[in-house]
C-alpha positions as a Markdown table, in Angstrom:
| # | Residue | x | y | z |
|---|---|---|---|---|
| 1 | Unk | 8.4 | -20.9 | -10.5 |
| 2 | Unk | 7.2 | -17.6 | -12.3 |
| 3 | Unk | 8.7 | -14.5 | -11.4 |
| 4 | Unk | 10.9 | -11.5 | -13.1 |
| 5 | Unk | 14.1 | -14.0 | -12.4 |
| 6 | Unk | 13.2 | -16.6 | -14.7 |
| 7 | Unk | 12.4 | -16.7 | -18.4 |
| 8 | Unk | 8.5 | -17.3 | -18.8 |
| 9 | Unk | 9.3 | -19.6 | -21.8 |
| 10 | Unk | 11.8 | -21.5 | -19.7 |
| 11 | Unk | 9.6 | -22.4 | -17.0 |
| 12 | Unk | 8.1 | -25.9 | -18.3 |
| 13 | Unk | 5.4 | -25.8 | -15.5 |
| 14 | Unk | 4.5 | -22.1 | -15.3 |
| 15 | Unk | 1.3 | -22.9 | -16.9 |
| 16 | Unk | 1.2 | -19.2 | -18.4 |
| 17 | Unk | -1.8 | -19.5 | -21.2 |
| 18 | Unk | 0.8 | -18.7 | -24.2 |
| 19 | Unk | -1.9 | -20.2 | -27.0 |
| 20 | Unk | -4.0 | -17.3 | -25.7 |
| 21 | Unk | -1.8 | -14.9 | -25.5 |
| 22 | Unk | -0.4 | -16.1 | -29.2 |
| 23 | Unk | -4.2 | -15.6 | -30.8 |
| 24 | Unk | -4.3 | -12.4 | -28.8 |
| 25 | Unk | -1.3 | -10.7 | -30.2 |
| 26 | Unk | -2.1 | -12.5 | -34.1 |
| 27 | Unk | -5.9 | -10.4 | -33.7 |
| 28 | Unk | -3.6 | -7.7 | -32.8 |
| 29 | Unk | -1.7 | -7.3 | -35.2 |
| 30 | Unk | -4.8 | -7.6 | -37.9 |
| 31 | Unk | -7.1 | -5.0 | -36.1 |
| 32 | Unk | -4.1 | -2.4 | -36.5 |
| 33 | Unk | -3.1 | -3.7 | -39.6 |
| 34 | Unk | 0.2 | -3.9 | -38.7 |
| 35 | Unk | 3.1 | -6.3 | -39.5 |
| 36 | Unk | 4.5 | -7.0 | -36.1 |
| 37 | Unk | 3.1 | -7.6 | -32.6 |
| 38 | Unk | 4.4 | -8.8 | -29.9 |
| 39 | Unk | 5.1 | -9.7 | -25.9 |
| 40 | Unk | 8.6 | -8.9 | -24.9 |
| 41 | Unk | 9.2 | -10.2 | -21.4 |
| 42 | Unk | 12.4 | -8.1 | -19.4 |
| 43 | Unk | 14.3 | -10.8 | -17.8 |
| 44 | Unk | 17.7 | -11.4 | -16.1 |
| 45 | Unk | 19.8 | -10.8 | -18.8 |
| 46 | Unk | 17.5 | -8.4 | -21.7 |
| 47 | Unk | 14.3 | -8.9 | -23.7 |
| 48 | Unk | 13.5 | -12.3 | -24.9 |
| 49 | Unk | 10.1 | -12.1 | -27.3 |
| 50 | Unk | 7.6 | -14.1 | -25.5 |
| 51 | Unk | 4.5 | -14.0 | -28.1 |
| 52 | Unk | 5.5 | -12.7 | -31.7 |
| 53 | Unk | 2.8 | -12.3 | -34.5 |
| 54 | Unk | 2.6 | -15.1 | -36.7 |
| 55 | Unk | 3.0 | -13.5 | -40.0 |
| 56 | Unk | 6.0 | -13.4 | -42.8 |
| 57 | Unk | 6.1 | -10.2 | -42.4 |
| 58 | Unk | 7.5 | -10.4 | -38.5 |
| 59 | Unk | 11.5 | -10.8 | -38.6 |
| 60 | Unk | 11.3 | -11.8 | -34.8 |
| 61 | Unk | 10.3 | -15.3 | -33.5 |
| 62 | Unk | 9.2 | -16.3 | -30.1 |
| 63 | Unk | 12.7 | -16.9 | -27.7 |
| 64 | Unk | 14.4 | -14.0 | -29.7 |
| 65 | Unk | 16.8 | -12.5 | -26.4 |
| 66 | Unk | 17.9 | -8.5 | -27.1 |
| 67 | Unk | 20.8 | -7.7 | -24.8 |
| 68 | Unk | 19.7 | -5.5 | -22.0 |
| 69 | Unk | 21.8 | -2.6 | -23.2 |
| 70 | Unk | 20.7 | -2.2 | -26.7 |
| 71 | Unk | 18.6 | 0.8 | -27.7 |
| 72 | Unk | 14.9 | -0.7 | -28.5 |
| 73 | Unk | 11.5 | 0.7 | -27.6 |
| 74 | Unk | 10.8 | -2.4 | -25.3 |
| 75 | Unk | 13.6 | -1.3 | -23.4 |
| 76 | Unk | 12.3 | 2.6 | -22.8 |
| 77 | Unk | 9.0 | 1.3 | -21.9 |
| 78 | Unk | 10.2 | -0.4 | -19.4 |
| 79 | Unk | 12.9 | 1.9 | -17.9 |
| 80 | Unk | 10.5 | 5.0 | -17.9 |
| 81 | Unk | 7.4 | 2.6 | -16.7 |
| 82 | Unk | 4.9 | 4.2 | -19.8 |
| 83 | Unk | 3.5 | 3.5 | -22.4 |
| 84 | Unk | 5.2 | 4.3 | -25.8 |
| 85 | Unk | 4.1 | 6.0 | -29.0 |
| 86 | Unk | 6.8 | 6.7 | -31.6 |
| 87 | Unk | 5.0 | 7.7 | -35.3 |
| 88 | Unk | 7.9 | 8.2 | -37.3 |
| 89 | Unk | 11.3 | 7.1 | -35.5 |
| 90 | Unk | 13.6 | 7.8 | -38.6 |
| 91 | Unk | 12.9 | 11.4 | -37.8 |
| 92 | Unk | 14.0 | 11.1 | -34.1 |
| 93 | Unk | 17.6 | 10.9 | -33.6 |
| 94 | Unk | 17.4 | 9.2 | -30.6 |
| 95 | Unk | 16.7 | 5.8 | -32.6 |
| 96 | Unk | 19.5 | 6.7 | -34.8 |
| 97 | Unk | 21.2 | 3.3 | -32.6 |
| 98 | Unk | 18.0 | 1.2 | -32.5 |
| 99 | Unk | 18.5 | -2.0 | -34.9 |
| 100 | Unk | 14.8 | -2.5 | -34.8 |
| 101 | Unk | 15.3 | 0.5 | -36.7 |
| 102 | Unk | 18.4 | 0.7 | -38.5 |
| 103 | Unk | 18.4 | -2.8 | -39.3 |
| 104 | Unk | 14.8 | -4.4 | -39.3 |
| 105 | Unk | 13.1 | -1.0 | -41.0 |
| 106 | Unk | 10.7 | -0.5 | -38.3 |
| 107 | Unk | 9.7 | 3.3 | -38.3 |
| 108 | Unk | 6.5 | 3.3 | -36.2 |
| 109 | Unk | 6.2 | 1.6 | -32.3 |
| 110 | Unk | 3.4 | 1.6 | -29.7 |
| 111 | Unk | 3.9 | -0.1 | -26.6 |
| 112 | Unk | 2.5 | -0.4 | -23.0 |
| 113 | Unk | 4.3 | -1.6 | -20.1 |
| 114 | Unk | 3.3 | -4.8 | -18.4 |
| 115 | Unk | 3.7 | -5.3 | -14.4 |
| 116 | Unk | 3.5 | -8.6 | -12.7 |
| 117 | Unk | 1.2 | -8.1 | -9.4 |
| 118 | Unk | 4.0 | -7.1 | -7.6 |
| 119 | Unk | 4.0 | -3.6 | -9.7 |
| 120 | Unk | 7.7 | -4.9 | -10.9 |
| 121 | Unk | 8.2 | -4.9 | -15.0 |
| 122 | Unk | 7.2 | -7.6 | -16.6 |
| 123 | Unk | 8.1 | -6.7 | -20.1 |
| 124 | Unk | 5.6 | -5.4 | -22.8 |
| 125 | Unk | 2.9 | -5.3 | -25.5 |
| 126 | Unk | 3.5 | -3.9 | -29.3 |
| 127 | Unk | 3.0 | -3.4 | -32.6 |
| 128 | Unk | 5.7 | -2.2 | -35.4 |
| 129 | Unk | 4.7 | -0.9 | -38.8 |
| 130 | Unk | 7.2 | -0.6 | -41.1 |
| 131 | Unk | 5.6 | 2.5 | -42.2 |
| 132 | Unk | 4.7 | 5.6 | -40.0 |
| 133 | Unk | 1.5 | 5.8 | -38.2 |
| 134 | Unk | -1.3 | 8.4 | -36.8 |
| 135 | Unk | -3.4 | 5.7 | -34.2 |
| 136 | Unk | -6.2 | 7.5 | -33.0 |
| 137 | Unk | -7.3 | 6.8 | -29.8 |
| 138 | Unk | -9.6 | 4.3 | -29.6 |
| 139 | Unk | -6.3 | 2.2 | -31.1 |
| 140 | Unk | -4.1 | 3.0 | -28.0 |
| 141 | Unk | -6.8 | 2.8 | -25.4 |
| 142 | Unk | -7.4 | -0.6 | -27.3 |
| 143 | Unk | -3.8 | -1.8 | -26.7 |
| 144 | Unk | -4.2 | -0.6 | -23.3 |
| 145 | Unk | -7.0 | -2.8 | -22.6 |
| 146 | Unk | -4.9 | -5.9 | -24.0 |
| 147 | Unk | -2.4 | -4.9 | -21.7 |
| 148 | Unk | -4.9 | -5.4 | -19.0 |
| 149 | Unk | -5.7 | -9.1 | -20.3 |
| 150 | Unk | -2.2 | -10.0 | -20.3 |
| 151 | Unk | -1.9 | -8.7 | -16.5 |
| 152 | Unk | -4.7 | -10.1 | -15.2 |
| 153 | Unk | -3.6 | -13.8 | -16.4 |
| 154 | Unk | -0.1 | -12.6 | -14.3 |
| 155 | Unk | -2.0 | -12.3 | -11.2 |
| 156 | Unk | -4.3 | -15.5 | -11.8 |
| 157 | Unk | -0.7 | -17.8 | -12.1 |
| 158 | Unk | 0.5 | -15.6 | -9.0 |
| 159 | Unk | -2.6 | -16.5 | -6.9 |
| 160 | Unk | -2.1 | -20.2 | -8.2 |
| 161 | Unk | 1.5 | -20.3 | -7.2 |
| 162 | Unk | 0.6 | -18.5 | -4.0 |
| 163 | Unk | -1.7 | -21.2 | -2.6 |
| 164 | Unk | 0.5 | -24.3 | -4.5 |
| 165 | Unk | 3.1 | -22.7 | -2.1 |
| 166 | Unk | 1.3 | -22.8 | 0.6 |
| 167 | Unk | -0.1 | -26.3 | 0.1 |
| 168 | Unk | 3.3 | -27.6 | -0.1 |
| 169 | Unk | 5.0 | -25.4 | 2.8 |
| 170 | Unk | 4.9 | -25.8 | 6.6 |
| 171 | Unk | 3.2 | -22.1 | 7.8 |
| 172 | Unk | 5.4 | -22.3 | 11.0 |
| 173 | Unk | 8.8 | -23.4 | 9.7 |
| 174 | Unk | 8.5 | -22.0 | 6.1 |
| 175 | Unk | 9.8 | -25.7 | 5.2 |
| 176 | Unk | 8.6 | -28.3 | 2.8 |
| 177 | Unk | 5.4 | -29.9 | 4.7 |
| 178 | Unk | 4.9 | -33.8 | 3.4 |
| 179 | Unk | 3.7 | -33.0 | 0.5 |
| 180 | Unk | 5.4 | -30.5 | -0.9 |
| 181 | Unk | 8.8 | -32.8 | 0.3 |
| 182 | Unk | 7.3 | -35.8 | -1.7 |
| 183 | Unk | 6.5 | -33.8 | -5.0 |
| 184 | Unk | 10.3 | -32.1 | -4.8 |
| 185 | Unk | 12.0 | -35.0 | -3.7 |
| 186 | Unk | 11.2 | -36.7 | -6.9 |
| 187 | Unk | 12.3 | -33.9 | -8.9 |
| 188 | Unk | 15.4 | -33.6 | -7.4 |
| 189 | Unk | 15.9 | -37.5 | -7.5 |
| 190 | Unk | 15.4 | -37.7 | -11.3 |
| 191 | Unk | 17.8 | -34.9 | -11.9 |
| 192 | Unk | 20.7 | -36.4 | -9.4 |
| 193 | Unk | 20.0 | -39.8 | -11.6 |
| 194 | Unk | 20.5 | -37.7 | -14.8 |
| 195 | Unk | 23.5 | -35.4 | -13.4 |
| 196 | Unk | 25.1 | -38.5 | -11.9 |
| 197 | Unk | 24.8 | -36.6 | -8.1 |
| 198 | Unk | 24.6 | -38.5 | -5.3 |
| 199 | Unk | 22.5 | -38.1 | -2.3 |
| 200 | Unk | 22.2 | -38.5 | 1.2 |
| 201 | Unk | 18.8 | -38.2 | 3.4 |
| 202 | Unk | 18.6 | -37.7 | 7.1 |
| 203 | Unk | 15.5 | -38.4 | 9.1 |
| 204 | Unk | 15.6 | -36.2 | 12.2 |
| 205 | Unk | 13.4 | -36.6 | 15.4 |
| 206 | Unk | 13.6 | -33.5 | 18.0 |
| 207 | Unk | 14.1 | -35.1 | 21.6 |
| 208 | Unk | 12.5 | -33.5 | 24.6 |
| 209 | Unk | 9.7 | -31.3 | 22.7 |
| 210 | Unk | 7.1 | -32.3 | 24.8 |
| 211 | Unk | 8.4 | -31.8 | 27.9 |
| 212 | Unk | 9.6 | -28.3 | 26.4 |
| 213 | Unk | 5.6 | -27.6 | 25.6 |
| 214 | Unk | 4.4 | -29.3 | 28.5 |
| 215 | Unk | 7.3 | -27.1 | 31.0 |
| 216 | Unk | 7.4 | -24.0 | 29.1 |
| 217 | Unk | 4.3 | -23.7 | 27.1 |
| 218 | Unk | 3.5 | -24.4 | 22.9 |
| 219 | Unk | 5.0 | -21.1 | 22.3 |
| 220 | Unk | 8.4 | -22.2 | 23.4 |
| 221 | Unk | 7.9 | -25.5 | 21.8 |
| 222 | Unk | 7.4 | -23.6 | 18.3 |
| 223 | Unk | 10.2 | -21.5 | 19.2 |
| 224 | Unk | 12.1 | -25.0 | 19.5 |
| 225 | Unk | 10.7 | -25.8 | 16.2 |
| 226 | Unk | 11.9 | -22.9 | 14.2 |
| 227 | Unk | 15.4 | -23.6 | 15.2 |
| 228 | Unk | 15.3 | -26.5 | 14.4 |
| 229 | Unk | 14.3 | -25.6 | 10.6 |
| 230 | Unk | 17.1 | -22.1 | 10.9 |
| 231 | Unk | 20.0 | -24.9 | 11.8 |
| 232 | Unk | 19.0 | -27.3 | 9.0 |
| 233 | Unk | 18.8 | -24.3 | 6.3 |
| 234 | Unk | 22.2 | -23.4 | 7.7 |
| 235 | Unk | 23.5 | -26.3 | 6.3 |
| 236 | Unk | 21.6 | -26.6 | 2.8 |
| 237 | Unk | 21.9 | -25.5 | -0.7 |
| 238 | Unk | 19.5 | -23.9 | -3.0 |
| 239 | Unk | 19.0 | -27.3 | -4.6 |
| 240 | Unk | 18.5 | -29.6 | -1.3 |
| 241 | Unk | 15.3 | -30.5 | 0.3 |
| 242 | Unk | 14.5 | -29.7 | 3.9 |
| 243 | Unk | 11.3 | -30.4 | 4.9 |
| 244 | Unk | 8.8 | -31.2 | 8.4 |
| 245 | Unk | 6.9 | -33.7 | 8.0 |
| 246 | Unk | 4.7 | -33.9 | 10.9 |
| 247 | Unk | 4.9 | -33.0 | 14.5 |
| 248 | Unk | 9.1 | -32.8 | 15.5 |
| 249 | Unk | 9.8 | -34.9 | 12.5 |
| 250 | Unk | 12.1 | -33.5 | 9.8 |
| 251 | Unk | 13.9 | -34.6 | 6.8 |
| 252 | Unk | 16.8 | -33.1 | 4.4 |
| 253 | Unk | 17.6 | -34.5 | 0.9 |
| 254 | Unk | 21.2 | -33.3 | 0.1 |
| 255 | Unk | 24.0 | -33.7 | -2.1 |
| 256 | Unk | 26.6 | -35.4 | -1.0 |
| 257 | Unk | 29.3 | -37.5 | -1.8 |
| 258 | Unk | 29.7 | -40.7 | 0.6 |
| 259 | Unk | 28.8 | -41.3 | 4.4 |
| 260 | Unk | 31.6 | -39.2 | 5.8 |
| 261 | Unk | 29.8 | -36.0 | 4.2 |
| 262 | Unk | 26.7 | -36.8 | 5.3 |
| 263 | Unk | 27.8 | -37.0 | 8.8 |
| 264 | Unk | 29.3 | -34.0 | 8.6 |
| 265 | Unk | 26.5 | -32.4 | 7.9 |
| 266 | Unk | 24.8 | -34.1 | 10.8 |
| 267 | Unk | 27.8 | -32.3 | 13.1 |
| 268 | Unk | 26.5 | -29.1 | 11.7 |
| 269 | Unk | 22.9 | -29.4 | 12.7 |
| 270 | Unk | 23.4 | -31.2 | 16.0 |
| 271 | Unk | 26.2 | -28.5 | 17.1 |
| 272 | Unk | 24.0 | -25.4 | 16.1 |
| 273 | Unk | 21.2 | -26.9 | 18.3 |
| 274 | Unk | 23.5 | -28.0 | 21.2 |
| 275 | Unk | 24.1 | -24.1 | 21.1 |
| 276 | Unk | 20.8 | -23.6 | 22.2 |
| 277 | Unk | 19.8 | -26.4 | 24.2 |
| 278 | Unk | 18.1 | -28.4 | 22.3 |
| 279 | Unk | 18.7 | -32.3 | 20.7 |
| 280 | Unk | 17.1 | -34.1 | 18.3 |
| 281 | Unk | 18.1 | -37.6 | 16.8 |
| 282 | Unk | 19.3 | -38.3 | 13.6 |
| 283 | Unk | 19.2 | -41.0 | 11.3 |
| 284 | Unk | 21.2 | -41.2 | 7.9 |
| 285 | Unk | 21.2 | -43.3 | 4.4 |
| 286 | Unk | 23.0 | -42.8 | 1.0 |
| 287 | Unk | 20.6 | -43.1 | -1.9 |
| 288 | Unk | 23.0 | -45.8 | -3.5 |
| 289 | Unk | 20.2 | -48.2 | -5.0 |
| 290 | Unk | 18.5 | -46.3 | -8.0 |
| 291 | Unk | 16.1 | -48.7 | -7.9 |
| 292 | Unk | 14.4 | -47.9 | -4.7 |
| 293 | Unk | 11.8 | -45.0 | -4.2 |
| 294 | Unk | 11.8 | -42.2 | -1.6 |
| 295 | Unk | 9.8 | -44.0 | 0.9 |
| 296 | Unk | 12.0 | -46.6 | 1.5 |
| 297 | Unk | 14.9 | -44.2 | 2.1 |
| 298 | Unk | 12.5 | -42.8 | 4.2 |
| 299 | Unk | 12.1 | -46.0 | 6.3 |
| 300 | Unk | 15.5 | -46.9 | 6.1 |
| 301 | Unk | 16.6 | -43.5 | 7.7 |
| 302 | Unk | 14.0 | -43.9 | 10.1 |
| 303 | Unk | 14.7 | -47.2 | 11.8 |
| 304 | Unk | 18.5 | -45.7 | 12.2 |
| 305 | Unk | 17.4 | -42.4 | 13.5 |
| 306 | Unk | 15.4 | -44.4 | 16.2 |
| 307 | Unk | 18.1 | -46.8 | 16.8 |
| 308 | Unk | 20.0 | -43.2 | 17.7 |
| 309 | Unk | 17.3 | -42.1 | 19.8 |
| 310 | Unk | 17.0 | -45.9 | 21.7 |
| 311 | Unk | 20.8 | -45.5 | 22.7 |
């Protein structure tokens, strides 16, 4: 997931072009002959350095994280949402507390803002010089146009993320659909395996939607179908997996400790539909065999959730 809540450098499958951001900000840094370049990202918790300028010169590596109240030019970019050009900082005293400054020896900054295609922050793009400066401005409207490269790879990995979503989400539930349950079922497998979690999946079968479409028309049967997806959210957690699969078939991946919790959680769902009318069958299984995939969990909850539905 990319977004301004997560660390760009964290994400392992954000698929953000950082090579070519890297030779962007190094080609940088040589056209204004200066010692420092970079891509600062503002994140949950300050500035982590997303792209630095590979050269000896640079006292800041890629991952470097700046706490969120410290008095940098990154950080005034951001807050005031322009661009940045500071010639001679020493002689400012409102750098007087800036350890880019202070400590580092910086005396020259100019930065632009960066926006993810929301129009929220997404951090920025610099150079330092160690020395004072007088860019003209074919050098800042250069930067500026950089700043427009870096954006528009933002909104390419939003419109990917955009339709991946959508290929792995059911449009009238907002849950997993098949697919996206498959790819994020084995994702949340390996990491139970690895965190020594255990879970539980229930296979879920809505009784009577037919005769609810067929009686009252499809747009009560969807109606039918969205509560069924609100009660199962009710009862997940970020981590677990609810998903439909097809049709009035559903599915949950959760953590859970033994049988007794998992049926607990059956309780929940079948008493927040009994609210409103409406049943659906339910089969459960413990993932207790490590060596068995998710679609024989898948079976095994099934033939209990029809041997439910039978009696």
């Amino acid at each position: 997931m990319i977004d301004a809540d997560h660390w760009i450098l964290e994400e392992k499958e954000a698929l953000a072009p950082l090579e070519k951001w890297q030779k962007t900000v190094d080609v940088m840094a040589r056209v204004f002959s200066a010692p420092a370049g970079f891509i600062v990202q503002r994140g949950p918790s300050g500035y982590q350095v997303v792209i630095s300028s590979e050269q000896e010169s640079n006292p800041y590596d890629a991952g470097v994280l700046i706490e969120e109240d410290t008095n940098i030019f990154c950080r005034k970019v951001v807050e005031e949402k322009a661009s940045l050009y500071v010639k001679d900082a020493p002689t400012d005293p409102f750098w007087d507390t800036n350890p880019e400054v202070v400590n580092d020896g910086f005396r020259s900054y100019l930065g632009f803002p960066v926006y993810w295609p929301d129009g929220v922050p997404f951090g920025t793009i610099c150079v330092m010089d160690y020395e004072n400066t007088d860019y003209g401005r074919d050098y800042i409207d250069l930067l500026g146009e950089l700043r427009g490269l870096i954006e528009a790879d933002l909104e390419i990995l939003h419109q990917y993320h955009m339709i991946s979503n959508l290929a792995m989400t059911d449009e009238l539930t907002g849950l997993y659909n098949r697919r996206g349950f498959n790819t994020v079922a084995a994702q949340y497998i390996a990491l139970a395996k690895r965190s020594n979690i255990s879970l539980g999946l229930l296979y879920m079968d809505m009784d009577g939607l037919k005769q609810i479409n067929d009686v009252n028309g499809h747009a009560a049967g969807d109606d039918a179908l969205k509560s069924m997806a609100a009660s199962m959210l009710s009862v997940v957690r970020e981590d677990d997996v609810a998903a439909r699969l097809s049709g009035d078939e559903f599915v949950m991946l959760i953590a859970v400790n033994d049988k007794e919790q998992l049926e607990s959680v059956v309780q929940r769902i079948t008493g927040g539909l009994n609210k409103q009318e409406l049943k659906v069958s339910i089969g459960g299984v413990m993932l207790d065999d490590p060596e068995k995939d998710i679609d024989y969990w898948l079976e095994q909850a099934d033939i209990r959730m029809y041997q439910k539905k039978r009696a």
